[in-house]
N, CA, C and O of each residue as an XYZ file, in Angstrom:
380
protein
N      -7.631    -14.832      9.929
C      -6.564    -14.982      8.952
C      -6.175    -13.594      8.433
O      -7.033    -12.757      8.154
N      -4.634    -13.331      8.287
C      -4.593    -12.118      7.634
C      -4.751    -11.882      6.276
O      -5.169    -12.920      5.765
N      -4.617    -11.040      5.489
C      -4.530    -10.339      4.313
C      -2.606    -10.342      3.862
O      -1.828     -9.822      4.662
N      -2.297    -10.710      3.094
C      -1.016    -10.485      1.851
C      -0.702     -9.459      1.427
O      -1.422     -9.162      0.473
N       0.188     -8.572      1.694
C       0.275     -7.126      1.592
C       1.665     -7.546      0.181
O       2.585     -8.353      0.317
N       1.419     -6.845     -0.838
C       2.292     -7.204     -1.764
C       3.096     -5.358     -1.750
O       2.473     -4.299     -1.824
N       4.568     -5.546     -1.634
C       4.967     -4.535     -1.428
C       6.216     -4.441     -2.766
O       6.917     -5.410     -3.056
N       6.299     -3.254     -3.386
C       6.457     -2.659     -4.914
C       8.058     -2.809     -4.292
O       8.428     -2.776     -3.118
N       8.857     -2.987     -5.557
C      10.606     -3.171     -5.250
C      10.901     -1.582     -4.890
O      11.860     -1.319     -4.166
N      10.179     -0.682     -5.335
C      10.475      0.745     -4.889
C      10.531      0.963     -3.123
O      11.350      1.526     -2.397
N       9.227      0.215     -2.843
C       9.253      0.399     -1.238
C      10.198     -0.406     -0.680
O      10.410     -0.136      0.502
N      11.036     -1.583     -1.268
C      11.016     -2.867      0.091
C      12.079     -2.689      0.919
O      12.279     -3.341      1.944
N      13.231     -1.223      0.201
C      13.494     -0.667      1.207
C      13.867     -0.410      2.236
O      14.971     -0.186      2.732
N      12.457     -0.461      2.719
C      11.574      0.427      3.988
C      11.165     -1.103      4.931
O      10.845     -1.080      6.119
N      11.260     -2.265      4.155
C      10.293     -3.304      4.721
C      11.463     -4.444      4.884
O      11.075     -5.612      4.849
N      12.846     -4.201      5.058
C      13.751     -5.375      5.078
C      13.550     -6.492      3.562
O      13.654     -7.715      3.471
N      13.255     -5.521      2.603
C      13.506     -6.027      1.591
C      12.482     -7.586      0.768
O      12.596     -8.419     -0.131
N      11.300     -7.048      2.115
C      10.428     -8.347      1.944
C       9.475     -7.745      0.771
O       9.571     -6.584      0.374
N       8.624     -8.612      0.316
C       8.184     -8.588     -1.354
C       6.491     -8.582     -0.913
O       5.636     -7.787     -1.303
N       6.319     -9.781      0.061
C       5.064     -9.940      0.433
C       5.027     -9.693      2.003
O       5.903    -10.381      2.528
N       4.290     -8.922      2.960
C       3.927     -9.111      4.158
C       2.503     -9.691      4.575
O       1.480     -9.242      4.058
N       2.465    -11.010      5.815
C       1.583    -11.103      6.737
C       0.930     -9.952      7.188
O       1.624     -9.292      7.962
N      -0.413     -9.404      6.905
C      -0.882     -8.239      7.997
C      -2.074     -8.553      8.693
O      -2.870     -9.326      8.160
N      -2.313     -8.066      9.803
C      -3.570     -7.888     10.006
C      -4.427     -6.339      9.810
O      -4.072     -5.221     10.184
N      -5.586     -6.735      9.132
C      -6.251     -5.064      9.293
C      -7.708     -5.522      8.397
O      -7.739     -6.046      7.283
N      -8.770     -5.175      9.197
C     -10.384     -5.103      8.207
C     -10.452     -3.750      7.565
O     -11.563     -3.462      7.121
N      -9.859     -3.194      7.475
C      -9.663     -2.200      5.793
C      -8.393     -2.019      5.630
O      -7.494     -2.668      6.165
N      -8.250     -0.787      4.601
C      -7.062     -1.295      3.959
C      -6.259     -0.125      4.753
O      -5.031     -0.191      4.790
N      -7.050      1.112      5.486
C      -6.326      1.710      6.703
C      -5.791      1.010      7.492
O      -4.564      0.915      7.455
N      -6.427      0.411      8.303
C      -6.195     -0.531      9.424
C      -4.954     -1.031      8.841
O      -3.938     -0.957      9.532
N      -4.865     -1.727      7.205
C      -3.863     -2.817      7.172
C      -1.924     -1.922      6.965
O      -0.734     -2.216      7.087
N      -2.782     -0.804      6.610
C      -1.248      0.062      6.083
C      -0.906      0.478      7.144
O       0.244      0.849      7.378
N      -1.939      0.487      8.050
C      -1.209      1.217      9.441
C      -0.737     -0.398     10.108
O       0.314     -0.447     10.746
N      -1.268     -1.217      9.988
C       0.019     -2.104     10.751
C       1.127     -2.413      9.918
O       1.984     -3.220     10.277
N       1.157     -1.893      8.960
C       2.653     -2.178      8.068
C       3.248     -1.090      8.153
O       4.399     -1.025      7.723
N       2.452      0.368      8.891
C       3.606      1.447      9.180
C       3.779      1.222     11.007
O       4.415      2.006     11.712
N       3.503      0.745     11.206
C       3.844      0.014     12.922
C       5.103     -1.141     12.847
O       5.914     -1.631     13.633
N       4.754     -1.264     11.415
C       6.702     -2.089     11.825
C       7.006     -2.058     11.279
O       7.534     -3.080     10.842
N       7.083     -0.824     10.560
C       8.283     -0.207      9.091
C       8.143      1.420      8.990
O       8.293      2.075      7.958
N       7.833      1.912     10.249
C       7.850      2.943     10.723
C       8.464      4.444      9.541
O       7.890      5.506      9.302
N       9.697      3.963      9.073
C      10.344      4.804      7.979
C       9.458      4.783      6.793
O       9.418      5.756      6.039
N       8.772      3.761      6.599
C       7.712      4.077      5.243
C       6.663      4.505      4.839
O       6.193      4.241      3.732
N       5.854      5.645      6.177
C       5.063      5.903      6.590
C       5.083      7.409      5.313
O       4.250      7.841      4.516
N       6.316      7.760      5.645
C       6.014      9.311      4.879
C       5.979      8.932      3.128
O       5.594      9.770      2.313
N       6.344      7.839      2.813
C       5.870      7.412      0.962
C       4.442      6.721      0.774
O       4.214      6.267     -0.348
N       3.448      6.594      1.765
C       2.241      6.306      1.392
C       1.385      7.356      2.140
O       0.240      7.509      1.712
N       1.746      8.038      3.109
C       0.768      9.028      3.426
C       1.825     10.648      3.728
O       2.985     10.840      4.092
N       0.501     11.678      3.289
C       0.941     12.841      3.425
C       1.020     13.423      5.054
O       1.012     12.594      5.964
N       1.080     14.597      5.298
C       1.309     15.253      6.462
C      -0.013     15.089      7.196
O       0.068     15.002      8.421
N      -1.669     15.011      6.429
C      -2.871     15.555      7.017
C      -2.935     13.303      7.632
O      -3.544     12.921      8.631
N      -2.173     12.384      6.703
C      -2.417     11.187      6.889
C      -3.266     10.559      5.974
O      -3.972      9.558      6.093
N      -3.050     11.426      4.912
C      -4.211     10.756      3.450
C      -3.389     10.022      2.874
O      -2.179     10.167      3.044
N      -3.880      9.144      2.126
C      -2.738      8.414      1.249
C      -2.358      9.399      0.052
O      -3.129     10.055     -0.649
N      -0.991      9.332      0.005
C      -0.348     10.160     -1.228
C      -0.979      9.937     -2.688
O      -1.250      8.770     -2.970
N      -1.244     10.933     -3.650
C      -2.112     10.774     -4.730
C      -1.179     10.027     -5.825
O      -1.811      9.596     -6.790
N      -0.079      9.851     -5.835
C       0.583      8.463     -6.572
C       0.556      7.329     -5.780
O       1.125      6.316     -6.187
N       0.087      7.336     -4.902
C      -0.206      5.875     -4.251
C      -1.341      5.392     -5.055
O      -2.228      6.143     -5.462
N      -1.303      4.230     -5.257
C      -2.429      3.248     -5.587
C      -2.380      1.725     -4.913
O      -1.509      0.855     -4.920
N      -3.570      1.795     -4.391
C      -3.563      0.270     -3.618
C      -4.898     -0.585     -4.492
O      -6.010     -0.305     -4.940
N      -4.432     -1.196     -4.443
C      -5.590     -2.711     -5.236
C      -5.939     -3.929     -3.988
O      -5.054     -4.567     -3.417
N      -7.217     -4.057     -3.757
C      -7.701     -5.337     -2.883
C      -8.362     -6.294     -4.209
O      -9.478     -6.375     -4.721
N      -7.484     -6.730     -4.368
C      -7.810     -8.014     -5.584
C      -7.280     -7.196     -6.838
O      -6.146     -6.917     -7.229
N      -8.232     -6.994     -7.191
C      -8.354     -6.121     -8.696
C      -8.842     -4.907     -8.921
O      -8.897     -4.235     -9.952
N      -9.213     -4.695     -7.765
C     -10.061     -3.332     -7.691
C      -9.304     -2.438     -6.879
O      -9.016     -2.880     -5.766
N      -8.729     -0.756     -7.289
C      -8.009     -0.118     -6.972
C      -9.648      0.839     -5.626
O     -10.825      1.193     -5.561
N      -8.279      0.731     -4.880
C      -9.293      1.520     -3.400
C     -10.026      2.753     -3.889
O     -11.106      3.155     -3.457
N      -9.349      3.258     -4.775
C      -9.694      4.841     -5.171
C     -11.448      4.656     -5.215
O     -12.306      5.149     -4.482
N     -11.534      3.980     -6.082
C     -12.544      3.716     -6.122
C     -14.236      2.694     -5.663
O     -15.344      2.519     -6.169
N     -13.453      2.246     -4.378
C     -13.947      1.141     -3.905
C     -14.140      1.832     -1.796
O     -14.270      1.088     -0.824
N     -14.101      2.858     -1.785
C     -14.218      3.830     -0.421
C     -12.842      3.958     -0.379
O     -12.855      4.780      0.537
N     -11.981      3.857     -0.554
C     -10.442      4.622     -0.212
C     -10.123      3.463      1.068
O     -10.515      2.297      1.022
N      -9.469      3.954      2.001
C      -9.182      3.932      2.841
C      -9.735      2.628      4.313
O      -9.389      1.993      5.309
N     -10.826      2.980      3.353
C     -12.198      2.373      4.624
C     -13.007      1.000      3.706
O     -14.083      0.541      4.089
N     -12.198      0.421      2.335
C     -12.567     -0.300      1.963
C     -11.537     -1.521      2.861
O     -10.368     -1.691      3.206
N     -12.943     -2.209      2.942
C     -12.963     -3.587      3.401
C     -12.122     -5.102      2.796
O     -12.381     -5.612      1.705
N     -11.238     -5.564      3.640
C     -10.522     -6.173      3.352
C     -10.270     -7.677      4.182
O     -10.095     -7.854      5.387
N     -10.335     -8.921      2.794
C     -11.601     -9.853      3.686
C     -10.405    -10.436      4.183
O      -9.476     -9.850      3.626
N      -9.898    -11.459      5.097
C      -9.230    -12.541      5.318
C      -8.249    -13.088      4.301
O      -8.861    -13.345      3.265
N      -7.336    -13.282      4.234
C      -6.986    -14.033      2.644
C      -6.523    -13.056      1.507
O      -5.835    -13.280      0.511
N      -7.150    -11.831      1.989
C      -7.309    -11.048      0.615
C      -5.860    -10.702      0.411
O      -5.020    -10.668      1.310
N      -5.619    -10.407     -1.080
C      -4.380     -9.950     -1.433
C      -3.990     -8.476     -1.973
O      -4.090     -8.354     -3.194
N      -3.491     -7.154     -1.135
C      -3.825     -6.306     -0.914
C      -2.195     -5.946     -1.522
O      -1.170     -6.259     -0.916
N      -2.236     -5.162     -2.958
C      -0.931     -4.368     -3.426
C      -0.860     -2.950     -3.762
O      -1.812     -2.289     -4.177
N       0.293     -2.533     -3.564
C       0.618     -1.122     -3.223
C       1.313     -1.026     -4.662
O       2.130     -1.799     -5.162
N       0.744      0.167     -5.193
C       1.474      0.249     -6.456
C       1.756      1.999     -6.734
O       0.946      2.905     -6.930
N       3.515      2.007     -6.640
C       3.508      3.668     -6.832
C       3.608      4.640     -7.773
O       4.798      4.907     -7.944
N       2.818      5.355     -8.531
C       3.023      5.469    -10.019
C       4.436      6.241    -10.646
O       4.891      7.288    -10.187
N       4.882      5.653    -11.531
C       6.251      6.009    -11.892
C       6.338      6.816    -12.666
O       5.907      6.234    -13.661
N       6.634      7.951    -13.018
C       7.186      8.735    -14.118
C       8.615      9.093    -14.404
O       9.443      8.424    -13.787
N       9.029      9.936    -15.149
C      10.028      9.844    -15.607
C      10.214      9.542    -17.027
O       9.321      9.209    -17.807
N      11.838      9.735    -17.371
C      11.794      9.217    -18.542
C      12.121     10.518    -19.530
O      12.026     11.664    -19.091
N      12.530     10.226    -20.959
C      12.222     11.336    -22.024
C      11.605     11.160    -23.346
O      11.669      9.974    -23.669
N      11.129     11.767    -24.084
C      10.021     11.945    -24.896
C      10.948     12.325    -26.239
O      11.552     13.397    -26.272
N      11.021     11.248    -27.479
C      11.739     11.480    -28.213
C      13.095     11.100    -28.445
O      13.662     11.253    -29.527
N      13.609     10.608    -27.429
C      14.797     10.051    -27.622
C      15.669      8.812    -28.250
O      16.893      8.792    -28.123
């Protein structure tokens, strides 16, 4: 069974405008790389040049953000619901 890739209105973009994707992948590498295998253009807003994930990227497998759970190489069960969240700034101070 795959994993639920929940994709941010910033990206969807990149993804034909879909909200949630079907993926397959047992970590959460595996799973971003089959969502940059068929959305090819969205490859350069979650990873840098070396292929790390960009440091305003944040991904969550449930509730728990990867950062802290092995990055990349955390494990991602069947079912699981796996969201991409890109941190926003902006804005003015005082206005």
């Amino acid at each position: 069974m795959p994993a639920n890739l929940l994709v941010p209105t910033a990206l969807r973009g990149f993804t034909d405008r879909k909200a949630e994707i079907s993926l397959e992948g047992a970590t959460v590498g595996a799973l971003l790389e089959s969502l940059v295998s068929l959305y090819p253009d969205i490859r350069p807003h979650l990873f840098d040049e070396r292929g790390a994930l960009r440091g305003f990227i944040n991904v969550f497998v449930g509730e728990e953000n990867v950062r802290g759970t092995g990055g990349l190489d955390t494990p991602v069960a069947d079912g699981a619901s796996v969201m991409v969240v890109p941190a926003i700034a902006g804005g003015a101070f005082g206005r």
